[in-house]
C-alpha positions in Angstrom: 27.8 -11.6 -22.3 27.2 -8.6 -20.0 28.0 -5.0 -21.0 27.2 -2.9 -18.3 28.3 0.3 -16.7 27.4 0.9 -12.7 27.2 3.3 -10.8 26.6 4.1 -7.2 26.2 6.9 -4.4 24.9 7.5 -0.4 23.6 10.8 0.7 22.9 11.2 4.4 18.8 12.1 5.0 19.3 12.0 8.7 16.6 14.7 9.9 16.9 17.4 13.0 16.4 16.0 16.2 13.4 17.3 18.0 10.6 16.6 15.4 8.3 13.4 15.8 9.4 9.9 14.1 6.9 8.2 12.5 5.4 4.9 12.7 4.3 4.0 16.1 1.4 6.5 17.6 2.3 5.4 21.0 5.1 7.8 20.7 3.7 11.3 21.9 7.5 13.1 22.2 10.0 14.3 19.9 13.1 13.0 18.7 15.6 13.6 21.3 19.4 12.6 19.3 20.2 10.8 17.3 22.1 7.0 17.3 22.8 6.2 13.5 22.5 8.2 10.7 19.6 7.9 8.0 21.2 7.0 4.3 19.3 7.5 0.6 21.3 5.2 -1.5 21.3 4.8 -5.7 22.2 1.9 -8.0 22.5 3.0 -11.7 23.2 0.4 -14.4 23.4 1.4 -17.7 23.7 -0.4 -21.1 24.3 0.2 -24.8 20.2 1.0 -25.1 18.7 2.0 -21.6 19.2 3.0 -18.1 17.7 2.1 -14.6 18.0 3.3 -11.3 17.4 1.5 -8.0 17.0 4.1 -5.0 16.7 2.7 -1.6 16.2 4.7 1.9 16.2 4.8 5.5 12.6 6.0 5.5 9.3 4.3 6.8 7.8 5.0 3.0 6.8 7.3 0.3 3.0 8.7 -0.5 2.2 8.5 -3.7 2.0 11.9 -4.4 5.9 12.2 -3.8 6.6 9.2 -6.0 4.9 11.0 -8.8 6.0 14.0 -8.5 9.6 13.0 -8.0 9.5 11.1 -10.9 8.1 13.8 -13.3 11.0 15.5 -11.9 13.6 13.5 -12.6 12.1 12.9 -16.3 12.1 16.8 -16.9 15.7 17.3 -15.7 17.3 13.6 -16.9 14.9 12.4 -19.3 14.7 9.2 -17.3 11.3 7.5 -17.5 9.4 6.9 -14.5 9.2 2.9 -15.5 12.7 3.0 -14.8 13.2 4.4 -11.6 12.2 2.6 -8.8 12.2 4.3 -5.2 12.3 1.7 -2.0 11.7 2.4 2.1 13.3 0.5 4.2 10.2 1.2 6.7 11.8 2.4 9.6 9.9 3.6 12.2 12.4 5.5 14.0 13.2 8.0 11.1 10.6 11.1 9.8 7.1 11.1 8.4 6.9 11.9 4.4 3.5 12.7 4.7 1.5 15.0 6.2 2.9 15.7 9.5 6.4 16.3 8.0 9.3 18.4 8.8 9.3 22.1 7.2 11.0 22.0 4.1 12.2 17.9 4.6 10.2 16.9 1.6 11.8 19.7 -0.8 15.7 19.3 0.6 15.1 14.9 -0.2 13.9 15.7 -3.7 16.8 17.6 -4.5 19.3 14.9 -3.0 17.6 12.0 -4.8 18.3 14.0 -8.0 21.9 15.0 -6.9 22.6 11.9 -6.1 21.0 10.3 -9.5 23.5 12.7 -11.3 26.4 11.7 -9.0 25.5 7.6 -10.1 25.8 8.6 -13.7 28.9 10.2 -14.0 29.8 7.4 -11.3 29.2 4.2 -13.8 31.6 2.5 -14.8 32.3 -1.2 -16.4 31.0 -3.6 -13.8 29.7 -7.3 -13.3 26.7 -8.0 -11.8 26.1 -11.2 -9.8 22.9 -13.2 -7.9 23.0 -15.0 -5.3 20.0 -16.2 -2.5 20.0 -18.2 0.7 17.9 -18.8 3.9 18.1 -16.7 7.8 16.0 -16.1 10.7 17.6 -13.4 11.9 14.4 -13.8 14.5 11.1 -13.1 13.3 7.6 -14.2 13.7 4.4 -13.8 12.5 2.3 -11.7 14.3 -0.9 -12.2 13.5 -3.0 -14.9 16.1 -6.5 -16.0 16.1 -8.3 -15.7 19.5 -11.6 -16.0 20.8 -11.5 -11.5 20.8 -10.5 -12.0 17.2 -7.5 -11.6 15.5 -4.7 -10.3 17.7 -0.9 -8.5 17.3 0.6 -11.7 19.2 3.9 -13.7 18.1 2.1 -16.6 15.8 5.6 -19.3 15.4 3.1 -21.4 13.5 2.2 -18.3 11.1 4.1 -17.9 7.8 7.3 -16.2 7.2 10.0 -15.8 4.4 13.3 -16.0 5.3 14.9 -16.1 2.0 17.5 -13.6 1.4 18.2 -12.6 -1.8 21.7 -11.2 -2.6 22.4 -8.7 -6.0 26.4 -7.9 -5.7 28.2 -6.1 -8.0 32.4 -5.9 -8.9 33.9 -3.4 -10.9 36.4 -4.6 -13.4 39.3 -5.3 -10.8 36.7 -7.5 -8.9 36.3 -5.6 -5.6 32.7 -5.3 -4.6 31.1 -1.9 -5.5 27.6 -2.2 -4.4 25.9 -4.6 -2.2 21.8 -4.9 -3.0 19.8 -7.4 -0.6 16.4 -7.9 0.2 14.6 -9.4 3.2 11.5 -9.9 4.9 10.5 -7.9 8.4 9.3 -4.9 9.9 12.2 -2.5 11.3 10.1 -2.3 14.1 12.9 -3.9 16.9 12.9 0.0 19.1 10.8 0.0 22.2 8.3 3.1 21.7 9.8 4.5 24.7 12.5 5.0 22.9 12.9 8.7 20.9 16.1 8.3 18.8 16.4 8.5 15.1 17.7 5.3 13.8 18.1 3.2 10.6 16.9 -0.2 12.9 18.4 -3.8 11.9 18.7 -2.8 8.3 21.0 0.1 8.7 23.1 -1.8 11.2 23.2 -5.0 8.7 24.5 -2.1 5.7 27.2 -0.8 8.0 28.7 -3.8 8.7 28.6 -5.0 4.8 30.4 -1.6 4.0 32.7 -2.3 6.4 33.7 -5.7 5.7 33.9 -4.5 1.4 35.5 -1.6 2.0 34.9 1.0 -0.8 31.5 -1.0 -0.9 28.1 0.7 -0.5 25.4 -1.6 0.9 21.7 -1.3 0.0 18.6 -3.1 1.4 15.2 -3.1 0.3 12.4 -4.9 2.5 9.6 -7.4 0.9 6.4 -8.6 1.8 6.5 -8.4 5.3 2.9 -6.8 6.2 2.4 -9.1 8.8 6.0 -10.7 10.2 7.9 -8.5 12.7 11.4 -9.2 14.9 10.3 -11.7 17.9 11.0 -10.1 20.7 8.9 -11.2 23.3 8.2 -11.1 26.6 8.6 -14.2 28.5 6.1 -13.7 31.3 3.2 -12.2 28.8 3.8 -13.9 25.9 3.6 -10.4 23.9 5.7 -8.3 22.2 7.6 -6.0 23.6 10.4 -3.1 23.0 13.5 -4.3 22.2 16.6 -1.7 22.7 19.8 -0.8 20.4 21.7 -4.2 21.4 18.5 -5.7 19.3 19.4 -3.9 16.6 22.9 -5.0 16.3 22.7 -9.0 17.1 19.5 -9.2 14.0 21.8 -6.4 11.5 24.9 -9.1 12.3 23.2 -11.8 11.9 21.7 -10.6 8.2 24.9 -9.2 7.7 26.9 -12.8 7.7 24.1 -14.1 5.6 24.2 -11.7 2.9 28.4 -11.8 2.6 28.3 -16.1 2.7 25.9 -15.4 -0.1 27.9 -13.1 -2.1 30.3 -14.9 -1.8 29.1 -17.7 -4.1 27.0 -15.1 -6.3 26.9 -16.1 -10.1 27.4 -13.9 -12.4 24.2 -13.1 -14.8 24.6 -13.9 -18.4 21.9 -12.0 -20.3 22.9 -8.3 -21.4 19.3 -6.7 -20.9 18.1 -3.8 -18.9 14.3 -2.6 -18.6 11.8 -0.9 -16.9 8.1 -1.6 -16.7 5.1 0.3 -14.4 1.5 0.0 -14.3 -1.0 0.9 -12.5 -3.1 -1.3 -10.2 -6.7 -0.3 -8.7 -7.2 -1.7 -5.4 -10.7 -1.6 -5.2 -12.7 -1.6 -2.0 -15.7 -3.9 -1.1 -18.2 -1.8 -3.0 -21.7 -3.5 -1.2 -19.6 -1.8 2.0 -19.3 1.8 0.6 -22.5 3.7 2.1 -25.1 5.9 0.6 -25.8 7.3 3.8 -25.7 7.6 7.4 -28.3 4.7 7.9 -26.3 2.4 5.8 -22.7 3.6 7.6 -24.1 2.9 11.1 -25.8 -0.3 9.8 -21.6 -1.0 8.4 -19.9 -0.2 11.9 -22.0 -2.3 13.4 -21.4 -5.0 11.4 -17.2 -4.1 11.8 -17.1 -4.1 15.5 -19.4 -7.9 15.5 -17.4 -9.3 12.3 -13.5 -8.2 13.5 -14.5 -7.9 17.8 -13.0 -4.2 17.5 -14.0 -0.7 18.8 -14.3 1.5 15.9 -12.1 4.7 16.1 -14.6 8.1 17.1 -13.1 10.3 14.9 -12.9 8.5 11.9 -16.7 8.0 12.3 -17.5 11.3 12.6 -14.8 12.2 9.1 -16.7 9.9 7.4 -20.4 11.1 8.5 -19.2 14.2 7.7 -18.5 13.6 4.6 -21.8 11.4 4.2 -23.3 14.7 5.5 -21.5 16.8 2.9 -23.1 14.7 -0.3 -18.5 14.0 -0.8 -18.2 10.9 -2.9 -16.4 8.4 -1.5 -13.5 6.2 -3.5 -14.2 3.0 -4.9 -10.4 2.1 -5.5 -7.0 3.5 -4.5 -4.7 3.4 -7.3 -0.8 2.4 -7.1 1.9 1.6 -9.3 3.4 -1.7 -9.6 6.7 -2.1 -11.3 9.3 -4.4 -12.5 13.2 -3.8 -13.3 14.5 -6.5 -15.7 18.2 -6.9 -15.2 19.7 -9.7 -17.1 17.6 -13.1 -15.6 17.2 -11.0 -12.0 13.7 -9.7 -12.0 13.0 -6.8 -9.1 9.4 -6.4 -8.6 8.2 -3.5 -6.6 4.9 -3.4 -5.1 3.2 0.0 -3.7 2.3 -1.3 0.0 2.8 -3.5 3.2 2.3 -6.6 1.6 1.8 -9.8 3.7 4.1 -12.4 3.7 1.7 -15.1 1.7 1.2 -12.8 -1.2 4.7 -12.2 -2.0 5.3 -16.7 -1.3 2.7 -17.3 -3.7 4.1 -14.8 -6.2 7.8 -16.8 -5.7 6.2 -19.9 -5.6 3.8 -19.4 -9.3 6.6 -17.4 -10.8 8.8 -19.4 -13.5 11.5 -17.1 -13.1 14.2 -18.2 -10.6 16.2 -14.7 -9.5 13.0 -13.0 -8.8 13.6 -9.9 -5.9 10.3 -8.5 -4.6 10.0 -5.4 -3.1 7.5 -4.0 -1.1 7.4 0.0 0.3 8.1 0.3 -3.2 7.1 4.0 -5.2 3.9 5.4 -3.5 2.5 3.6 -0.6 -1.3 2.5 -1.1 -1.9 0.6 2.2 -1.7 -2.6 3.5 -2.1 -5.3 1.4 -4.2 -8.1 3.3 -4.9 -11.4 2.0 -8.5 -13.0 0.9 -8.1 -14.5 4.1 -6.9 -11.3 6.4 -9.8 -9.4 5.1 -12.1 -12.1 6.1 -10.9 -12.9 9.6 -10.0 -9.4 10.3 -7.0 -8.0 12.4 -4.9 -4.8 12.2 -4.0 -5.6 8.5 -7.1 -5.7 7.3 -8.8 -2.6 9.3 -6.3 -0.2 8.9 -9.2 1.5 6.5 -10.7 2.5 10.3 -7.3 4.5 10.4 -7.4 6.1 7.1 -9.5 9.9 6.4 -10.2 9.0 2.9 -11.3 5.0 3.0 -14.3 4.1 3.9 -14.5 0.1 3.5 -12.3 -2.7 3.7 -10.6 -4.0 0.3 -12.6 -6.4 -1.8 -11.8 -10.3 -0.8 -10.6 -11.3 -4.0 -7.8 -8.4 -4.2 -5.4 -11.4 -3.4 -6.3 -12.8 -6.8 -6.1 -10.1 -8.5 -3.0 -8.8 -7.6 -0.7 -11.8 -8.0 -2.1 -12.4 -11.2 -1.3 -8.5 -12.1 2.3 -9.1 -11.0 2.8 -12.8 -12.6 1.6 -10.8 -15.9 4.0 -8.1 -15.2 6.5 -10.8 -14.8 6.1 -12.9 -17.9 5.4 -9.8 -20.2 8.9 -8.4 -19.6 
């Protein structure tokens, strides 16, 4: 029988127009207005022996840094564990960078909402009942990841995997009106043409607004999964590319998700087990260590073999970061570490994992997982990377070189991290 107590709370995060968003670097302008407002939203459930918190944002992601220190944060203020706070992006890529090129003082002001509005969600909770619920939509994606004779391109792939499941947590306080709305989905919020420079929440934020709309007193949070390599299909008839879509995008893919994720609340079960848990570790994604050079002979001889294996031109200036630090005697990384997590609510299992994670990984994870109400969540606590498969790192494309982007990795991930990784999570999984 459940016993729970919920609670939940929005804070608006929109930033100041005329700063960069973050996400595409074909955008060289700042923000000029902006069209819908950013939200940080909070789920806190709470039983006789723990409590967990569920945070979800209109953000493109969180570095790791952040994560940690945010969590040490919250434990020296709330005395809430880390393992039982897990913090979600969205992955917007109209909203601000939480990295390096932020705005002055952004990163300060969003720690200090994500604890106000923690505080707000506990005195908030009150008796609820939580219910599961999952379905199928193409609200219309692809994959985007095609073999050619050049290699691996960014081109719509309809014969390319894809996971359109939706999966639906709702929850009713005592009088049964909705009080929060959780879903999860797979695909980049990626619809705005780069010529466009207005901050904006993409489908997901139009999908929330109309859910809080239609469950009035509601508040509606979304969380994106694996979706490393599947992105909205808007395409250009005469090319056969992808191309910009506008605001009217937006709104036909939020509405479509939207009636999805109501028809499947709507016949949401309630869960029966009373049990509430959090559980982190951390997982070394280690890099192809033949590939890490000893010096500049080996790097060249490494580049060389890039540009031939994936038919790419290697980037100038990370070539020269990394010589330099070849030249400098700096030891370079053999692993990047992240945290992988798992919330245990009742049967519903919510797994977050600390990267983009292509769309296999997270179907294999479903698919070997015993455990029916399984939620996973990627953008999930610090952002490691991409998160290619055996077979991405192989055959190459922008998933599995984004290392050539990066001023601190210096090879490609090992081929087996597939492997290891699911097995990680399965373990995380069946240990709970």
């Amino acid at each position: 029988m459940q016993n729970y107590k919920i609670g939940a709370g929005k804070i608006d995060i929109t930033p100041p127009v005329g700063y960069l968003l973050f996400g595409h670097s074909d955008r060289k302008y700042p923000s000029k207005k902006i069209h819908d407002p950013l939200y940080l939203k909070c789920l806190s459930i709470s039983n006789n022996k723990n409590r967990i918190f569920i945070i979800t944002s209109d953000l493109i992601g969180f570095t790791p840094e952040f994560s940690n220190s945010l969590k040490k944060e919250i434990y020296e203020k709330l005395k809430i564990k880390p393992s039982n706070i897990l913090l979600t992006a969205s992955h917007t890529h109209t909203g601000p960078s939480i990295g390096a090129n932020s705005i002055p003082d952004y990163i300060s002001l969003l720690k200090k909402k994500i604890i106000g509005l923690l505080i707000h969600c506990i005195n908030d909770e009150e008796e609820g009942i939580i219910k599961f619920g999952k379905g199928k939509v193409n609200i219309g994606i692809v994959n985007r990841r095609k073999k050619t004779e050049d290699g691996v391109k960014m081109l719509p792939n309809f014969d390319g995997p894809i996971d359109e499941e939706l999966s639906v947590i709702k929850i009713e306080r005592k009088d049964k009106s909705t009080k929060a709305i959780f879903f999860n989905y797979s695909c980049h919020p990626t619809v705005l043409s780069t010529n466009i420079y207005e901050i904006s929440a993409d489908y997901p934020g139009a999908a929330q607004r109309e859910i809080e709309n239609f469950y009035k007193g509601s508040i509606a949070m979304f969380t994106n999964g694996c979706c490393g390599d599947v992105r909205p299909a808007i395409i250009d008839e005469e090319t056969g590319k992808f191309k910009g879509g506008s605001f009217e995008d937006i709104e036909r893919m939020g509405k479509i998700l939207f009636g999805k994720v109501i028809e499947v609340s709507e016949k949401a079960e309630e869960i029966k087990e009373n049990q509430l848990e959090g559980i982190s570790d951390f997982f070394h994604f280690k890099l192809e260590k033949k590939l890490i050079p000893k010096n500049e002979k080996e790097f060249e001889k490494n580049c060389k073999y890039y540009e031939e294996k994936y038919k790419i031109e290697i980037p100038k200036n990370w070539i020269e970061i990394m010589k330099n630090k070849l030249r400098k005697k700096e030891k370079f990384k053999e692993s990047t570490k992240g945290e992988l997590q798992l919330i245990k609510i009742g049967e519903i299992c919510v797994l977050g994992i600390p990267g983009e994670v292509m769309v296999e990984i997270g179907l294999k994870i479903k698919g070997l997982s015993k455990k029916e109400k399984i939620i996973i969540c990627g953008y999930s606590n610090g952002i490691v990377s991409y998160i290619p498969t055996s077979n991405a790192i192989e055959e190459g494309g922008y998933e599995a070189i984004t290392f050539l982007f990066s001023s601190d990795r210096v090879a490609p991930f090992e081929k087996n991290l597939e492997e290891k990784l699911i097995k990680k999570c399965l373990d995380l999984i069946k240990n709970e």
